[in-house]
N, C-alpha and C positions, 0 to 999 in steps of 0.2 A: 844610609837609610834607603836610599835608589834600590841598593842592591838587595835590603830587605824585603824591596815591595815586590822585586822580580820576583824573589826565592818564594815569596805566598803565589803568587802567582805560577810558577810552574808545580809551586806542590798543589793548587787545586787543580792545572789543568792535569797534573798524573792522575789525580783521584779521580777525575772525569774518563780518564783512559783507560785507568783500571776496571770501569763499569760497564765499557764497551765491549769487553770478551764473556763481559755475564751473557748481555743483551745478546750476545750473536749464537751464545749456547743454550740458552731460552728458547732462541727463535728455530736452532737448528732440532733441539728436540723436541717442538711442536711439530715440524715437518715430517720429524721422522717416526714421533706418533702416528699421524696421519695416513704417512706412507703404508706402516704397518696396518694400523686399522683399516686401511684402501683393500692392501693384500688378502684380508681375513674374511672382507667381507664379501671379494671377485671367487675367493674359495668357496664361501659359501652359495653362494649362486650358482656356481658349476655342477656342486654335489647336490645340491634340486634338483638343477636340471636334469644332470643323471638317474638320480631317484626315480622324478617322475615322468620321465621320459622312457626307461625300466618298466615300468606298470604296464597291464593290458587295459585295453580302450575300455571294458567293462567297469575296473575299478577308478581310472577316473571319472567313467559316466556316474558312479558313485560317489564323486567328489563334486561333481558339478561340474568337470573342465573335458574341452575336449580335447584331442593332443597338439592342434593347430594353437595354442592356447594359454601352453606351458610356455612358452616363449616370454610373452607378454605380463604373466604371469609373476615371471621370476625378476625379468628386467625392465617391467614395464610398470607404468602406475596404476593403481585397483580400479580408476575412472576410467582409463582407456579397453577394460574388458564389460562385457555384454551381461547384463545381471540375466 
């Protein structure tokens, strides 16, 4: 009987073990989501920036920004520029 109760017992701690390499591939492509979408969105900020860095001072006085502007614009929050 002893040895029946160990053998439940290591078969639940394997099924506990088995759950552990979900959890760790769960958590590692949540990160690597992230990572990606980190990636996607540092690209997109650059190609702004180049856009509208691109433009002459005219068309953004058309836009409302000046080029001092674009900076803050791209990587900054909408509060910290000047209505």
């Amino acid at each position: 009987m002893a040895k029946l109760g160990s053998l439940a017992i290591t078969a639940a701690g394997a099924i506990g073990a088995h759950r552990a390499p979900v959890h760790i591939w769960s958590t590692i492509g949540r990160r690597l989501r992230r990572l990606w979408a980190g990636y996607w969105e540092r690209r997109a900020r650059r190609a702004t920036m180049a856009l509208l860095s691109a433009l002459d001072d005219t068309t953004l006085k058309d836009l409302g920004l000046h080029r001092s502007e674009i900076g803050s614009l791209v990587y900054g929050s909408r509060r910290d520029r000047r209505i």
